[in-house]
Every structure is written in structure tokens, then in C-alpha cells.
N, C-alpha and C positions, 0 to 999 in steps of 0.2 A: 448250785444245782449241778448234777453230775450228768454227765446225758454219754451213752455208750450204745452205737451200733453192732446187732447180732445176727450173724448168720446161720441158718441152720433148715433142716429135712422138712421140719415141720413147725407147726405153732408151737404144738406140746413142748418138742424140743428146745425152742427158743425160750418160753416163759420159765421153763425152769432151766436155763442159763441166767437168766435175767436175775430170776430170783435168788437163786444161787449167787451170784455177782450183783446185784444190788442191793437183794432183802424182797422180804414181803411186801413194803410199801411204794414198791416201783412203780410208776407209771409205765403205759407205754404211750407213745408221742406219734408212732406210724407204721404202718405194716405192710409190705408188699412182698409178690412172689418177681423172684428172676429168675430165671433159667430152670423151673423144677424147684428150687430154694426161695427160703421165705427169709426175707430181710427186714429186722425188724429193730426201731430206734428206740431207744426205753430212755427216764429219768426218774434222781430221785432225787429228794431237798435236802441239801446238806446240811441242814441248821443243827439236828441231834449232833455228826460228825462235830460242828464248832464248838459246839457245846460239850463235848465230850472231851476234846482237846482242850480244853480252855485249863490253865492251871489252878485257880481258886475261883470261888463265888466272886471275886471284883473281875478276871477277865471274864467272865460268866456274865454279869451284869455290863458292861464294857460293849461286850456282843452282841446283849440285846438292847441295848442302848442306842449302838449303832443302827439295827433295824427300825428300832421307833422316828429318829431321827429320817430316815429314807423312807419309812410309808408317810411320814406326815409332811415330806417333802412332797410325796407322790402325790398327794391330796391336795396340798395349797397349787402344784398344777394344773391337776385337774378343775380345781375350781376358779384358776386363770384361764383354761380353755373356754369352761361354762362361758366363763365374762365375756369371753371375746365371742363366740355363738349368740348373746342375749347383744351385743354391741351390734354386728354386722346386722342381726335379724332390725334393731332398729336404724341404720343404715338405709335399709332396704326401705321398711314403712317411711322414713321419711322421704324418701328420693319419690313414690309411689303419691303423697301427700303431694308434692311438690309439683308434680307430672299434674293430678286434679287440680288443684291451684293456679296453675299457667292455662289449663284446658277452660277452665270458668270463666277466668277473667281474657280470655282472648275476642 
């Protein structure tokens, strides 16, 4: 991802530097005015860029390769965090079970 701070008079002005220097499918990320001037963060995804770089279809597939491997990393995380969320929450009912238990029998 490419991420590039703009300074400029107005919004007008800014979006078409952005777009001008990023492309059409720029994001922008944040917008604020300083001093009478509008300062504003923009991004765009570079994956077209690696892809365009790439020298044949094997670094082509290579690249996207690489991403499949990192989202499905991102996932098996995310579904260790789950674990650990569904763990604690039963942490908690049992400690709660346990508090009832001592209270009954005392």
C-alpha cells in the first residue's frame, strides 16, 4: 500500500493531486485544515503495481501466492483469537459455577 500526504488551498485541489499521483482508485485515509490549508492523507493498494512488475505468469502466481498464504495466516489467527474469547468466557462461567457451589454448600 502506498500512503502519501497532500497539502493544498482546497479539497478540489488536493483530490486532483491525489488523483493525479495515485490514480482514480485512491483512497483518502484523513482530512484536515491547518492554517487556511487543507492537509490531506490518501492511499492506494499496490497489488496491480506487483503485478504489473512481475516478469512472467510464475512471478505473477508467486505474488499471489504469497497473499493467499498471509490472508489464510490472517484467518487461522483470527480463529485462535475466537478460541481464546470462547476459553476465557468459559473461565469466567466456571469460576461464577464455583462461587454458587461454595455459597450452597456453606
Amino acid at each position: 500500500m502506498q500512503v502519501k500526504r497532500y497539502k493544498a488551498q482546497s479539497i478540489n485541489e488536493a483530490m486532483k493531486k491525489i488523483k493525479a499521483d495515485l490514480g482514480p482508485d485512491a483512497i483518502v485515509l484523513s482530512s484536515k485544515r491547518l492554517n487556511g490549508k487543507f492537509e490531506v492523507l490518501a492511499a492506494r493498494d499496490d497489488i496491480d503495481e506487483i503485478l504489473k512488475g512481475s516478469n512472467a505468469g510464475k512471478d505473477e502466481k508467486e505474488g499471489l501466492d504469497t497473499f493467499s498464504i498471509i490472508r489464510s495466516e490472517v484467518n487461522e489467527l483470527k480463529s485462535l483469537i475466537m478460541g481464546f474469547k470462547k476459553e476465557s468466557s468459559i473461565h469466567a462461567e466456571l469460576a461464577e459455577l464455583k462461587e454458587t457451589m461454595s455459597a450452597l454448600f456453606e
